[in-house]
N, C-alpha and C positions, 0 to 999 in steps of 0.2 A: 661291738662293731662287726660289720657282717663280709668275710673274707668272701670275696667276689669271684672265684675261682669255685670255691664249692659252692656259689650260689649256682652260677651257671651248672655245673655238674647236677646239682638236686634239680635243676629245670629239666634238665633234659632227660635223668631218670625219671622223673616223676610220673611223664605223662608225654601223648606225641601234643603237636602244636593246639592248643584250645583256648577258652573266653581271656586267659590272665598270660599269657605268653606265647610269641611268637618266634621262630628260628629262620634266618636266611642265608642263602648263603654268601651274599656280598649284598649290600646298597650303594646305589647310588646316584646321590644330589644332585650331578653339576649338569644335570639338564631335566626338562619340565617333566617328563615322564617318570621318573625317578623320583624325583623332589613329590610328586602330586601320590604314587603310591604308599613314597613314605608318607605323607600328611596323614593319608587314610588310614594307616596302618595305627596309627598314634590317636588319632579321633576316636578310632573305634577301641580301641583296648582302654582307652581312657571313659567313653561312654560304659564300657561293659565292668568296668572294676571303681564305682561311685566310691569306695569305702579302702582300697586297697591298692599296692604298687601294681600294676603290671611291666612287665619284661620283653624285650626284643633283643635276642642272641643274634650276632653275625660274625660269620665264619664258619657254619657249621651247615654240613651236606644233608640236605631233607630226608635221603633216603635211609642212613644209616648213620646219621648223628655224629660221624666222622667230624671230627672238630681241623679244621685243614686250616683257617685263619684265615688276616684281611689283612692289609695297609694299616699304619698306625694311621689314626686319625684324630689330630688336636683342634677342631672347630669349635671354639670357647662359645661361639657366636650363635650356635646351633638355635639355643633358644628364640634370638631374634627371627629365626625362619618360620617356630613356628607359632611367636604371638602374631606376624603377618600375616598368617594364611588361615589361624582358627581362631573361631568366637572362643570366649572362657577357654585359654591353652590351658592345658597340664603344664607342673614341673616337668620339664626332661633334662636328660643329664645321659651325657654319654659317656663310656669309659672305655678304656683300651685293658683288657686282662691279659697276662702273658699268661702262658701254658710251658712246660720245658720240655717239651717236644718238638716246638715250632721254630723253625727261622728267629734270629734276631728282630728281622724286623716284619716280624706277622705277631700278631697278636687277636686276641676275640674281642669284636666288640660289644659289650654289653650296655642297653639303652635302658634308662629307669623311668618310668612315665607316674608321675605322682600326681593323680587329681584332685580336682578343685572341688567335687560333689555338685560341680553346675554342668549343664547338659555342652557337648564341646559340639563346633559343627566348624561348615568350613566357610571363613569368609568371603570369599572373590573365586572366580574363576581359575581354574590352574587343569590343561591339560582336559582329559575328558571330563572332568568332574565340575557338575556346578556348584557358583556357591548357594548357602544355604543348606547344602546336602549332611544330613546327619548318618555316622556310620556304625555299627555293633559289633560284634563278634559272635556270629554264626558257627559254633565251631570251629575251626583253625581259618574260618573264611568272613574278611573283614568284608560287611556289606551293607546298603546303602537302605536303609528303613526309615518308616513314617515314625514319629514318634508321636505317641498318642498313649502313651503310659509311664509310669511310675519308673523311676531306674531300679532296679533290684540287685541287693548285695547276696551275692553267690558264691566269691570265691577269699573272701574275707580271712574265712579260718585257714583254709589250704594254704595260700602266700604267706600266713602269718606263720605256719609251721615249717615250711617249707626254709622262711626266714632264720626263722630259729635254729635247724639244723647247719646253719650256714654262718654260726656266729665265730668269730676267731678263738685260737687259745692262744695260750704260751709255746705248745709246741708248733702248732702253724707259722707261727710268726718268726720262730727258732731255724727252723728249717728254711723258709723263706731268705733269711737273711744268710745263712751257709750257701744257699743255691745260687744265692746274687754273688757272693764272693765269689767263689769257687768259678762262677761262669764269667765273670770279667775282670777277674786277678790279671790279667792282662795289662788292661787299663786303668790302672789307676784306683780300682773299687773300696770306695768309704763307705759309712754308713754314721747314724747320727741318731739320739735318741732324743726326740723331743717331748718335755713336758712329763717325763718319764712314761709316757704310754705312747707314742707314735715313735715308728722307728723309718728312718728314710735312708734307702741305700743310693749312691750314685757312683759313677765310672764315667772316664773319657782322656781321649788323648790330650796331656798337657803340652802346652805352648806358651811359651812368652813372649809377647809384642812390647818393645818398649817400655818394659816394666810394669806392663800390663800382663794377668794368667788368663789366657783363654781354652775351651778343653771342646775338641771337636769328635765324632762318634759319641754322642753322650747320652747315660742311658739313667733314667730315674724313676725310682717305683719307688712309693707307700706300701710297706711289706705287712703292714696292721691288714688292710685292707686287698691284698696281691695286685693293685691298681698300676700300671707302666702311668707315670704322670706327663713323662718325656721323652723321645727319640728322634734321633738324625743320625744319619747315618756319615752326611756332608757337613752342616752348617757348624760356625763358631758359636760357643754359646760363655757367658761369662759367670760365674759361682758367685752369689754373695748370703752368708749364713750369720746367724746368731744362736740366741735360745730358743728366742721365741719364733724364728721364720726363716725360710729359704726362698730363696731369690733368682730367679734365672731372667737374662737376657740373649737376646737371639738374635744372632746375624747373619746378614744376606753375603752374598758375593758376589756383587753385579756391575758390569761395564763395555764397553766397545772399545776393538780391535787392542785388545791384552793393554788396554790399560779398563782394569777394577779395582772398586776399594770396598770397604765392608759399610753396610747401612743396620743401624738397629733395622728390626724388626717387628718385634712385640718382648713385654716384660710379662714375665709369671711370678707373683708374689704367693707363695703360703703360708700361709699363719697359725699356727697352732693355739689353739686356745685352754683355758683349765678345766675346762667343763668337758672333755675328749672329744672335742669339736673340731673344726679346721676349715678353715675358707681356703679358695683358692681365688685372686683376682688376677686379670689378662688385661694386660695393656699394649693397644696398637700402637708402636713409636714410630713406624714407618713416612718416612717422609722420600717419594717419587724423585729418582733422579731426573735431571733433564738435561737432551742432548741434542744439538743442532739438526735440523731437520733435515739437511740434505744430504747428513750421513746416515740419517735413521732412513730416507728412502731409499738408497743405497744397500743398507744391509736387509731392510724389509724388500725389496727385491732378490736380492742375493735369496734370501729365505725362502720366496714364492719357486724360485728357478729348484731352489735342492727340493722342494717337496713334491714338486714336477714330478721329477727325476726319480722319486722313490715310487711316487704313486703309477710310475709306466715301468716301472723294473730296472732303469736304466743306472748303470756302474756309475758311483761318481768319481772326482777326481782328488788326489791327492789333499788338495785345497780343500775343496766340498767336504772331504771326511772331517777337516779341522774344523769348516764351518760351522758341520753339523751337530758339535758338539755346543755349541755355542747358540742354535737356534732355539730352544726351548725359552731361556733366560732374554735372547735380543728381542725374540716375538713379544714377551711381557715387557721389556722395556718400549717397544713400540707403541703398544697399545694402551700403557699409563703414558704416555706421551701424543695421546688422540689419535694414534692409530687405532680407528675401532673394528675394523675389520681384523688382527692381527690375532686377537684372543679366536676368533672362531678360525682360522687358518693351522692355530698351534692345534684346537681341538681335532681341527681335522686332522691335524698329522698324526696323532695318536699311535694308531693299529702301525702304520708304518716303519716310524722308532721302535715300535716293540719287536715288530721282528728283523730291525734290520740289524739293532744293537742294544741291548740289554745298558749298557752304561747309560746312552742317550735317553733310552726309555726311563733310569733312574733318576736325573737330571729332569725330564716332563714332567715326573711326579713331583718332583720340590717345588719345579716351579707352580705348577696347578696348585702346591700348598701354601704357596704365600698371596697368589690370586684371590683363592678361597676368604684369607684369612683378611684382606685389602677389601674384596667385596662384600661381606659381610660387614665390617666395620663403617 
């Protein structure tokens, strides 16, 4: 099993950016120029490695490999982005690695792109790029070539060794599991030995509802593997375990004018298997609340007026500060409610929340993660 932590490290020693791995220092999807360089990104390192994994590191500074981090990011769905956009996808698979240098909630992304041996190109239109366009790896520079030849396997043995020195022991896993303790003894930190070879740590604040245990801050890693499988920093999430599998469910908190209640959100099933295997399956449970329209135009104005108000500098008022906590989450309720203007009004507010309030900007991000995880599905 190959600890992802030193995979990443032997990438970045190994060599600067070339044919079988790439380094960024953030992506991002949630619009067409984003989405369309990641496609390229993943086309070409998939064309260029016919025989072999290639890699894409993110959270790590070009210049000096400075490893600084990203957003945890659980998009189960990722795949479906990109059998939509290329002929013959690769496997991909994205992973969140923690580092104990970094923030709670920063972690490396690491991208694994497993090809099919068929030529990948792009199907449709997206951004500058046409479809049909096939792309390679030039160097650390993914670009757009005719193909009119044989694919050639180049980097075959590199990755394969590179792999190897990246496999887990006993002491990795040892210390892994001390570090998780030790770092959220705070909260509640378990751990669990599945199948006798997977060990799974997890921590979170308990709560009881009605004789129901709910544990919110909740933190879970695959320590075989150094993989964060789980983070929130906000949401309710509910524990169910056995021998063979862990279980999490995840909930929302959403409502108008302080009256909320909790909605599932998605289930995370894993499974261990005997063969040192492990599925992980994602289930969308989310079901869109809905709420009278002429309170939702009510507060979807209320919402237009504060982001006015930020976007010209203007002090808000007492009110408005409490509003504002609240606009991230009414905007998404607007907008699964057909308000379709309401999702590109929250985008716009972005830059604004972030510097107007750090809490509210934390709040954007959840909300944009359950968006993500609703649009996708």
């Amino acid at each position: 099993m190959i600890n992802k932590r030193l995979l990443i490290k032997h990438l970045l020693a190994h060599n600067d950016e070339n044919s079988f791995y790439d380094k960024k220092r953030k992506v991002d999807i949630s619009h067409k120029e984003g989405k369309a360089k990641f496609l390229k990104h993943i086309c070409a390192l998939s064309n260029s490695n016919p025989k072999n994994n290639a890699y894409i590191v993110i959270g790590v500074e070009d210049e000096d490999n400075n490893i600084v981090g990203v957003d945890f990011f659980d998009d189960s769905k990722i795949q479906n982005l990109i059998n939509a956009y290329l002929t013959s996808p690769p496997i991909v698979q994205y992973e969140n690695i923690p580092f104990p240098h970094l923030p709670d909630d920063k972690v490396v992304g690491l991208v694994t792109i497993r090809p099919t041996g068929k030529l990948t190109s792009l199907r449709k239109n997206i951004w500058k790029y046409y479809g049909g366009s096939v792309f390679f790896r030039d160097g650390s520079m993914s670009m757009p070539k005719v193909f009119d030849i044989e694919i050639k396997d180049v980097n075959s043995k590199i990755v394969e060794a590179i792999e190897n020195n990246a496999q887990n022991n006993i002491e990795h896993t040892l210390n892994g599991v001390f570090d998780f303790m030790n770092k959220r003894k705070d909260y509640n930190a378990k751990y669990k030995v599945f199948k006798e070879y997977f060990v799974l740590c997890w921590s979170g604040q308990k709560k009881v509802v009605k004789n129901e245990t709910f544990f919110s801050r909740v933190d879970i890693e695959l320590v075989n593997e150094q993989v964060r499988l789980f983070f929130s920093a906000l949401d309710e999430v509910s524990i169910v375990y056995n021998e063979d599998s862990f279980k999490i469910v995840e909930y929302v908190n959403l409502g108008l004018q302080n009256k909320r209640k909790y909605y599932k959100l998605e289930e995370t099933h894993i499974k261990f298997e005997n063969n040192a295997n492990y599925n992980i399956e994602t289930k969308l449970l989310f079901e869109p609340p809905e709420f009278d329209k002429k309170v939702l135009h009510h507060i979807y104005n209320t919402n237009n007026t504060i982001l006015s108000k930020l976007k010209k500098g203007i002090a808000l008022t007492k009110n408005e500060e409490a509003d504002l906590l609240n606009l991230p989450a009414t905007y998404l309720i607007c907008y699964l409610n057909l308000f379709h203007d309401a999702i590109n009004k929250l985008k716009e507010a972005k830059p604004y929340l972030k510097q107007h309030n750090l809490k509210v900007y934390q709040l954007y991000k959840e909300t944009m993660r359950i968006l993500r995880k609703v649009k996708y599905s």
